[in-house]
TIMI-2910 file (N, C-alpha, C, CB; in pm, 1 decimal, decimal comma, always signed):
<rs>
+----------+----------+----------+----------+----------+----------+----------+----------+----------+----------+----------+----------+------+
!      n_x !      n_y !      n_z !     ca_x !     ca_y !     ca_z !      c_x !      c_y !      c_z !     cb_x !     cb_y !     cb_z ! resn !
+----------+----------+----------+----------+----------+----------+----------+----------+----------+----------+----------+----------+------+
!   -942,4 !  -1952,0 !   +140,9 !   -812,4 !  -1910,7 !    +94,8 !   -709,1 !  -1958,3 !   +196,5 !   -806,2 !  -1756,6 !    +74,5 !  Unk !
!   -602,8 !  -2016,2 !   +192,5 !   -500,0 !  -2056,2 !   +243,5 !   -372,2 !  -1965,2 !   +245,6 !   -483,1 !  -2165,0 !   +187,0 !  Unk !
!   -295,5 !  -1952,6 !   +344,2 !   -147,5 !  -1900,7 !   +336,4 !    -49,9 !  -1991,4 !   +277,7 !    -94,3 !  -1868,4 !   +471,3 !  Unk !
!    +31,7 !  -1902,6 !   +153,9 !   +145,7 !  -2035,3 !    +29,7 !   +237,4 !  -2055,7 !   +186,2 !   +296,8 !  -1929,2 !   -182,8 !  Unk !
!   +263,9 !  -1963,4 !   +267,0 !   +354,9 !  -2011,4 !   +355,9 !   +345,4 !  -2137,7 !   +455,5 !   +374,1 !  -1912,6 !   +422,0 !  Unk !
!   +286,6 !  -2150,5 !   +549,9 !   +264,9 !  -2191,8 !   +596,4 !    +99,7 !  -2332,5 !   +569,3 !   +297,2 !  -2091,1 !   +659,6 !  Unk !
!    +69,3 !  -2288,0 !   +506,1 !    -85,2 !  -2339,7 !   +409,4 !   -199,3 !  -2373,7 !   +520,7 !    -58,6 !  -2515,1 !   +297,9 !  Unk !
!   -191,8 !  -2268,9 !   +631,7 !   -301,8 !  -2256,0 !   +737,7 !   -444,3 !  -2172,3 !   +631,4 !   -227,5 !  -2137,7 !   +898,3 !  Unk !
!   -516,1 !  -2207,0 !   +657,2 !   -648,8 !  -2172,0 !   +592,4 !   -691,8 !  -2002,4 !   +692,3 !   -785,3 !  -2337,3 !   +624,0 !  Unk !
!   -710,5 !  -1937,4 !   +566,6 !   -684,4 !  -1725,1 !   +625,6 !   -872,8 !  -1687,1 !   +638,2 !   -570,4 !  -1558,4 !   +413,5 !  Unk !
!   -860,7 !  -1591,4 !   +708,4 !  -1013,1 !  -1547,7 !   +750,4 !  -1013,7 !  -1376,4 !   +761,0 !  -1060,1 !  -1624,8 !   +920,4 !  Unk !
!  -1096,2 !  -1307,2 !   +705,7 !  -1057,3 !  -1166,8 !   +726,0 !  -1154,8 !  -1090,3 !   +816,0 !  -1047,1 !  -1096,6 !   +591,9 !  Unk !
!  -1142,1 !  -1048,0 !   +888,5 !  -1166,3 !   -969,8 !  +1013,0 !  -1182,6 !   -855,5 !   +977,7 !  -1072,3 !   -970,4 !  +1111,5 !  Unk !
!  -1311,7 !   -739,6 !   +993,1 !  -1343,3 !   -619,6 !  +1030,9 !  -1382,9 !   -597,6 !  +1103,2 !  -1385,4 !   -567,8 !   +989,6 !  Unk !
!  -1282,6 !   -476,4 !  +1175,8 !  -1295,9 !   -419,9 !  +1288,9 !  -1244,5 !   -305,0 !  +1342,7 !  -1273,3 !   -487,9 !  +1349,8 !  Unk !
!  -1226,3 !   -293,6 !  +1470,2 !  -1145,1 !   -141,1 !  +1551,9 !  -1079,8 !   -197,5 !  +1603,0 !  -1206,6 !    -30,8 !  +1655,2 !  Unk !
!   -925,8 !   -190,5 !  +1545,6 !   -832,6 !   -256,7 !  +1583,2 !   -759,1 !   -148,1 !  +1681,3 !   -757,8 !   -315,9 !  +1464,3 !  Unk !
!   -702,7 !   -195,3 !  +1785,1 !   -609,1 !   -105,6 !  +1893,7 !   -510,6 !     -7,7 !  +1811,0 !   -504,0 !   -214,9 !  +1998,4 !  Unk !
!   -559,2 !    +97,9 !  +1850,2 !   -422,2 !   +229,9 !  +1788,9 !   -462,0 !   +300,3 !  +1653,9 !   -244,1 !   +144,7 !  +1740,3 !  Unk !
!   -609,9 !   +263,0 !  +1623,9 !   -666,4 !   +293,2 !  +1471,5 !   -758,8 !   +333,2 !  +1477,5 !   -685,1 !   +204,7 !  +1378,6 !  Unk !
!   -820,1 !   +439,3 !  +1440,0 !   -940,9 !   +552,0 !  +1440,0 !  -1049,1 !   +462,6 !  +1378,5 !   -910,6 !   +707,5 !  +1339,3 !  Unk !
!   -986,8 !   +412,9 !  +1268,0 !  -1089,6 !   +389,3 !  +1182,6 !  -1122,7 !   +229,6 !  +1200,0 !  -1048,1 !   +435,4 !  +1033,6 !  Unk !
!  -1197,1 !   +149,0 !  +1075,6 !  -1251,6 !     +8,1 !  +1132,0 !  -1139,2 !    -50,7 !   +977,7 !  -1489,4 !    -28,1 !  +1136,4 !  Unk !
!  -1115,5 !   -166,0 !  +1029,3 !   -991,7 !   -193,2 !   +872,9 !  -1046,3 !   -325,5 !   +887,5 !   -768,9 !   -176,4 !   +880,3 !  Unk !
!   -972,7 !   -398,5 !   +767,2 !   -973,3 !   -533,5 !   +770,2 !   -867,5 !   -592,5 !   +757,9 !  -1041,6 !   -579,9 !   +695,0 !  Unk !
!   -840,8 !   -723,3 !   +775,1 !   -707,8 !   -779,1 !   +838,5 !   -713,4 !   -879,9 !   +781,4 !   -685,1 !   -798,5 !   +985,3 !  Unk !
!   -619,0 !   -994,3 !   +770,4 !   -614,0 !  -1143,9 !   +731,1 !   -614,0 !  -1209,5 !   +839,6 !   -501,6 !  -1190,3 !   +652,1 !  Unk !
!   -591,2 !  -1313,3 !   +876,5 !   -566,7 !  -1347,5 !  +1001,8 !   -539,7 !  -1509,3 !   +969,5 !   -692,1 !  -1303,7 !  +1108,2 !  Unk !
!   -477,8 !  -1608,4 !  +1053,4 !   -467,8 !  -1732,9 !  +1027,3 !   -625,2 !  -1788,3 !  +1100,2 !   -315,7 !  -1793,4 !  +1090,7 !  Unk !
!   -660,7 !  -1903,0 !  +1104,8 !   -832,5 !  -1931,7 !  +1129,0 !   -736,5 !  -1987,0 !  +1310,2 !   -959,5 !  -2113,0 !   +973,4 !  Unk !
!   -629,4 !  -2013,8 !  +1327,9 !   -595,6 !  -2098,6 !  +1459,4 !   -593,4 !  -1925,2 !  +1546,6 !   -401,7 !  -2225,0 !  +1451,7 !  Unk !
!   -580,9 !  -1834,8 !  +1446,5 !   -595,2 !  -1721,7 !  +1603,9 !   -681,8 !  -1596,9 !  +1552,8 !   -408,5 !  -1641,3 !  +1674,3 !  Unk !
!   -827,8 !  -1672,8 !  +1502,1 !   -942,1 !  -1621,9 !  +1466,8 !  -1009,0 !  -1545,0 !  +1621,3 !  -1032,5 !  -1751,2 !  +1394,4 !  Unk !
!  -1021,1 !  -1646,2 !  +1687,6 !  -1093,9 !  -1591,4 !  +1798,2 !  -1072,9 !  -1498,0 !  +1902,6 !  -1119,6 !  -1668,5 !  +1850,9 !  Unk !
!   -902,6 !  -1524,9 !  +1908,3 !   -858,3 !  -1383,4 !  +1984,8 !   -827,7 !  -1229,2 !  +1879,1 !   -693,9 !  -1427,4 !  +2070,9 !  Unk !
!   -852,0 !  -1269,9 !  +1782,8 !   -864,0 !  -1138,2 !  +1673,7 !  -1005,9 !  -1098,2 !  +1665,1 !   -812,8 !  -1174,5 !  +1510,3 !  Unk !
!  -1107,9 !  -1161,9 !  +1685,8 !  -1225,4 !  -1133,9 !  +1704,7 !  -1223,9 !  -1060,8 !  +1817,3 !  -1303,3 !  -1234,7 !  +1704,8 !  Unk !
!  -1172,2 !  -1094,9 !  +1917,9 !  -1195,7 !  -1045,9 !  +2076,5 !  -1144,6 !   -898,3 !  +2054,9 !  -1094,0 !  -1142,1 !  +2213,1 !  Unk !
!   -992,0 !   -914,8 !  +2028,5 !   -954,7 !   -796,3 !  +2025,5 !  -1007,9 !   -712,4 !  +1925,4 !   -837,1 !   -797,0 !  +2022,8 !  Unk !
!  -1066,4 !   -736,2 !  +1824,9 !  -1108,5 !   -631,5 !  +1740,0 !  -1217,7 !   -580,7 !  +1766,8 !  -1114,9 !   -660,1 !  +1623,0 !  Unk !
!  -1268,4 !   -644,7 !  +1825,1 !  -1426,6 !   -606,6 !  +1841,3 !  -1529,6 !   -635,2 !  +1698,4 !  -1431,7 !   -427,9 !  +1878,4 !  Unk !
!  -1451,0 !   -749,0 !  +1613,7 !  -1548,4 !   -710,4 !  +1479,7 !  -1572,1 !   -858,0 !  +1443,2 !  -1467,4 !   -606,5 !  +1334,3 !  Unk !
!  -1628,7 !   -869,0 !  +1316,2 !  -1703,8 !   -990,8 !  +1243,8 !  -1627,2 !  -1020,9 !  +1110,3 !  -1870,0 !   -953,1 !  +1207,3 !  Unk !
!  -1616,0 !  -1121,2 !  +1079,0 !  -1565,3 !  -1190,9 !   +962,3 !  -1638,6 !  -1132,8 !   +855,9 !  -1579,5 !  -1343,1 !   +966,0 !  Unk !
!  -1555,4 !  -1129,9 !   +729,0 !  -1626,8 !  -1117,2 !   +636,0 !  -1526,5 !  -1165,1 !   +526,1 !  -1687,4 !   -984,1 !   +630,1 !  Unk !
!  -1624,4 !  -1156,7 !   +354,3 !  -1521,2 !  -1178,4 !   +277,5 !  -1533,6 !  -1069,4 !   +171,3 !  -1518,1 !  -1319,1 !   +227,3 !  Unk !
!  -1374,7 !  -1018,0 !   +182,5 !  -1383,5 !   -872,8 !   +112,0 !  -1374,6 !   -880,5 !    -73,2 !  -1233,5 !   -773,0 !   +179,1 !  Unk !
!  -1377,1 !   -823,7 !   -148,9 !  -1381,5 !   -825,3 !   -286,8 !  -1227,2 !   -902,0 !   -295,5 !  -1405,9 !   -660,4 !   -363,9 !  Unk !
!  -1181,4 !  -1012,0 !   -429,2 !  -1087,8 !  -1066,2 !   -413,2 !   -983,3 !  -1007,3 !   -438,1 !  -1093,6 !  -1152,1 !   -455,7 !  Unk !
!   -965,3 !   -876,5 !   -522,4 !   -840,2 !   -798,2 !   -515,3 !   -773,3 !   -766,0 !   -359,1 !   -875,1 !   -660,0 !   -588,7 !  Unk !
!   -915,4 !   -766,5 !   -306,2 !   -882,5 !   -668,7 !   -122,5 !   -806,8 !   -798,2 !    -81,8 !  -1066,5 !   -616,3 !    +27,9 !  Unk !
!   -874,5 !   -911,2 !    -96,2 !   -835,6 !  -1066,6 !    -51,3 !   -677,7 !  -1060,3 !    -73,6 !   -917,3 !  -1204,5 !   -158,2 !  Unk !
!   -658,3 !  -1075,7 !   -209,2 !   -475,0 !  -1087,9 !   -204,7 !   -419,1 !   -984,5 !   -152,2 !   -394,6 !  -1096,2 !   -344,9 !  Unk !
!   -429,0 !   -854,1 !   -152,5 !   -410,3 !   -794,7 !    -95,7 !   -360,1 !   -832,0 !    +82,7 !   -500,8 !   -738,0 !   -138,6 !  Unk !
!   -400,1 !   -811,1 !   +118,1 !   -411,2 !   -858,8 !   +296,6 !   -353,7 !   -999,6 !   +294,7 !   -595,6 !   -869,3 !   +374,0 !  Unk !
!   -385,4 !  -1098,1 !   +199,2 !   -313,4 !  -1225,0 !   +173,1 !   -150,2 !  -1235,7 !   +185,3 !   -350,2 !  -1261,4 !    +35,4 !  Unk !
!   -132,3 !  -1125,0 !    +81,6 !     -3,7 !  -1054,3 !    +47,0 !   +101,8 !  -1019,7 !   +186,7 !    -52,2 !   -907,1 !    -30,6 !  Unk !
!     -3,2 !   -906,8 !   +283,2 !    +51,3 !   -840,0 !   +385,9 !    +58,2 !   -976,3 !   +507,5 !    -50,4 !   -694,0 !   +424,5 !  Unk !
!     -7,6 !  -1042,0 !   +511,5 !    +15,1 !  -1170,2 !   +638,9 !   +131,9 !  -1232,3 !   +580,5 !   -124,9 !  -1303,9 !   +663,9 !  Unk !
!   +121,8 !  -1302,8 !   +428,2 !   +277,4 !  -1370,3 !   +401,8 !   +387,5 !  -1281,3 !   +429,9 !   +303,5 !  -1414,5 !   +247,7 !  Unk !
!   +412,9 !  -1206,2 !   +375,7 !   +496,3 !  -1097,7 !   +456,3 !   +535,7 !  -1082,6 !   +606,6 !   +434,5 !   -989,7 !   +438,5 !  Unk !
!   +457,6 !  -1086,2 !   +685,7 !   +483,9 !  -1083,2 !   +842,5 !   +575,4 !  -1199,6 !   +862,0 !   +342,6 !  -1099,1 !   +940,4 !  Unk !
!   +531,4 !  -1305,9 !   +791,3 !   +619,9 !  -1465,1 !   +790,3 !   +741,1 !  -1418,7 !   +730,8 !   +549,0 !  -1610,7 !   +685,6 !  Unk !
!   +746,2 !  -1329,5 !   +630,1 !   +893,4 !  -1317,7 !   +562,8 !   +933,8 !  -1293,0 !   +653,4 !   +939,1 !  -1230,7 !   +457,1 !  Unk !
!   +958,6 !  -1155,4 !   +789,1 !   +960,5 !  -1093,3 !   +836,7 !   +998,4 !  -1228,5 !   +958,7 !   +859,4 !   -994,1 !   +813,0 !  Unk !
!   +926,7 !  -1317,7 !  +1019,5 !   +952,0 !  -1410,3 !  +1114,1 !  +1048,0 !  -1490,1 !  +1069,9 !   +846,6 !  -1479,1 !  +1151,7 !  Unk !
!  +1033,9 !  -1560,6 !   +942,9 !  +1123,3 !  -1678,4 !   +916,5 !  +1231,1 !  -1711,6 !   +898,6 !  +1108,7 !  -1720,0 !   +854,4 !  Unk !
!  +1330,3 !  -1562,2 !   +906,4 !  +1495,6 !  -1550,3 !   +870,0 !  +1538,9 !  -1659,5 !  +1032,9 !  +1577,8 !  -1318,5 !   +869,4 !  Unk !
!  +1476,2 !  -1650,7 !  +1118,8 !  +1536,1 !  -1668,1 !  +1276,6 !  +1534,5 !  -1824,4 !  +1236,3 !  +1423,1 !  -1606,0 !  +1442,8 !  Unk !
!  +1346,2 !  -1873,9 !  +1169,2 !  +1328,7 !  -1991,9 !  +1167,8 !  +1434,1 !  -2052,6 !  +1108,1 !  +1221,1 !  -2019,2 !  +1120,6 !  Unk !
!  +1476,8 !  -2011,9 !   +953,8 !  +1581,0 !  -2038,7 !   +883,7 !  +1701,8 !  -2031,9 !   +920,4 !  +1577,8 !  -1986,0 !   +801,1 !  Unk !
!  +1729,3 !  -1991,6 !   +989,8 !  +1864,7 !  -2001,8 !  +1041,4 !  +1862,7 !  -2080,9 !  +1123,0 !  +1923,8 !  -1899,8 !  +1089,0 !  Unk !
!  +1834,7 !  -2115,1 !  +1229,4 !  +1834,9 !  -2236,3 !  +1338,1 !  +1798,8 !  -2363,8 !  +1261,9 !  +1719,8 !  -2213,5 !  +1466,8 !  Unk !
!  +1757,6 !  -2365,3 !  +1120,3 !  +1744,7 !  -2492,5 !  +1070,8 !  +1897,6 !  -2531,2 !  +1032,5 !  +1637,5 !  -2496,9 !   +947,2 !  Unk !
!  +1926,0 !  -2412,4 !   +936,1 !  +2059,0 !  -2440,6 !   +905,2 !  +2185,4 !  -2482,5 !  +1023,9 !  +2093,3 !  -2319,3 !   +835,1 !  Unk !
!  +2183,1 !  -2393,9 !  +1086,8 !  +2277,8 !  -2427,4 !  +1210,2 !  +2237,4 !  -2592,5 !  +1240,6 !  +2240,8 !  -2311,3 !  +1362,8 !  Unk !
!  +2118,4 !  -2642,5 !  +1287,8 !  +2128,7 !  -2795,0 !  +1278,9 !  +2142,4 !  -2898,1 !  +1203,8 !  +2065,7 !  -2829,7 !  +1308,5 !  Unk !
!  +2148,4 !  -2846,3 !  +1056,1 !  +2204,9 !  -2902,0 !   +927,8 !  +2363,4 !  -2856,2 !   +879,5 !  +2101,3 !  -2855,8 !   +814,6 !  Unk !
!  +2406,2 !  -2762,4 !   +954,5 !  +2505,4 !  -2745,7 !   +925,6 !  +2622,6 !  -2851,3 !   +928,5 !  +2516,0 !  -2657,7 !   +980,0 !  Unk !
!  +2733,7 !  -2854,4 !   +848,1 !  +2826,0 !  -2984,6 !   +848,1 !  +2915,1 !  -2960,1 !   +976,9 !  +2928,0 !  -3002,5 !   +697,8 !  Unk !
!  +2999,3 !  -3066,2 !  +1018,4 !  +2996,7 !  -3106,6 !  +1130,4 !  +3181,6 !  -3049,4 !  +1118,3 !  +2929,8 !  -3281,0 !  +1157,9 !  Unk !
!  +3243,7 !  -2956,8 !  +1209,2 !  +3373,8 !  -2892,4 !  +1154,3 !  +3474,7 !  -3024,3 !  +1166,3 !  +3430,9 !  -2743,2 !  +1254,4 !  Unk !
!  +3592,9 !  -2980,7 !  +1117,6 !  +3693,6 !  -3075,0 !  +1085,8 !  +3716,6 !  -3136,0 !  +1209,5 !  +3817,7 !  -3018,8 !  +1024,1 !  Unk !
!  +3758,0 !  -3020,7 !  +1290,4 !  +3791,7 !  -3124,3 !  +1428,8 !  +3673,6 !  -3207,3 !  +1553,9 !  +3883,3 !  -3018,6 !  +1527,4 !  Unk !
!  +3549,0 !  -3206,7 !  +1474,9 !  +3457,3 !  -3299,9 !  +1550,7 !  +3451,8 !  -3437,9 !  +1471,7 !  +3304,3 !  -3233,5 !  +1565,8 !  Unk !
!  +3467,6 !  -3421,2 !  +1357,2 !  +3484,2 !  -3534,4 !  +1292,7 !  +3579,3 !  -3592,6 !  +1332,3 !  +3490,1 !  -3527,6 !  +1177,6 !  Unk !
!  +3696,2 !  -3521,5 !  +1329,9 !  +3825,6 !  -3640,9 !  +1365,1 !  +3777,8 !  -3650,8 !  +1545,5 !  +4048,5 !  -3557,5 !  +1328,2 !  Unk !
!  +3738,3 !  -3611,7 !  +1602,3 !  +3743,7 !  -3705,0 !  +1723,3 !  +3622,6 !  -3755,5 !  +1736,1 !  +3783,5 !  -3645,0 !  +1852,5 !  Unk !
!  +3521,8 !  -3777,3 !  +1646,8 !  +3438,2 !  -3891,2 !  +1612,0 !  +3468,9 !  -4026,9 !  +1571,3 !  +3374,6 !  -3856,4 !  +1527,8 !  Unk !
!  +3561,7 !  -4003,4 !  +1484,7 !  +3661,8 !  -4091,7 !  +1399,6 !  +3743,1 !  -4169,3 !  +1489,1 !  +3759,3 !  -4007,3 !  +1306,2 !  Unk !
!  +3814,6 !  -4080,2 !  +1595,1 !  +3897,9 !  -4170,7 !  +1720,3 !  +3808,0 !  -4233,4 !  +1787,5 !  +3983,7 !  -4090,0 !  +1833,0 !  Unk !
!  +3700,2 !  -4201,0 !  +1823,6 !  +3592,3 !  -4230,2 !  +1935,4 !  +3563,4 !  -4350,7 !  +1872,5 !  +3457,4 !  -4123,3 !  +1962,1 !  Unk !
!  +3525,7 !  -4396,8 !  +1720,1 !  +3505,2 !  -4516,5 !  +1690,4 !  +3592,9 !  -4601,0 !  +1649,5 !  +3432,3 !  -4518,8 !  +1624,3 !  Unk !
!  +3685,1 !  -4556,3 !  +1665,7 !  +3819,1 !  -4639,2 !  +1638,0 !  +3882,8 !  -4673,4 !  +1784,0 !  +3936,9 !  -4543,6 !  +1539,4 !  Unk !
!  +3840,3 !  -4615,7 !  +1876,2 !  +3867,6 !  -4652,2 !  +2026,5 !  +3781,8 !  -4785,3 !  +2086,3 !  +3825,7 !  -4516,3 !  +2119,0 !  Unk !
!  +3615,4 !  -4734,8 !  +2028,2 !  +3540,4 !  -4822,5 !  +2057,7 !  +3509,6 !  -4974,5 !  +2030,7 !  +3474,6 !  -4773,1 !  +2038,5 !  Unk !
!  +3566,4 !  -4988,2 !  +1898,2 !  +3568,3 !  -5103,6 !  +1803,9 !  +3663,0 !  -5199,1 !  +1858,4 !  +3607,3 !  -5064,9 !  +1658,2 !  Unk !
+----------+----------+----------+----------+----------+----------+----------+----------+----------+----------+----------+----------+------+
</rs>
């Protein structure tokens, strides 16, 4: 199973995760499989596929949750260029020529 966000290939983890009584399962991306292993103390598995989207669901989400910052710093470097940089772009090549 893959993340639509990012389209890193997902792995689900059971375990005793820090701050949780009980043993849960998690999604996880496969590039930070091994320190989710560490910290969980648990083993991969693959849960029934409702559980799958499920947890599928909750990792894309964390990205919703990250990507406003990403999205914005894209825009800001796509953003158009204000009136008065243009015109002294405009002199700058009309100086240079």
């Amino acid at each position: 199973m893959e993340c639509r966000v990012c389209n890193q290939p997902i792995s689900f983890i059971k375990g005793s995760y820090p701050g949780r009584k009980r043993r849960s399962t998690r999604a996880v991306h496969e590039s930070e499989l091994s320190e989710s292993l560490r910290q969980a103390n648990g083993e991969v598995v693959t849960p029934h596929p409702g559980v799958q989207r499920k947890l599928r669901l909750e990792l894309e989400g964390k990205h919703a949750r990250q990507q406003p910052t990403t999205i914005e710093m894209a825009e800001r470097s796509l953003a158009p260029d204000s009136p008065e940089q243009t015109e002294n772009t405009e002199m700058y090549s009309k100086v240079s020529a």
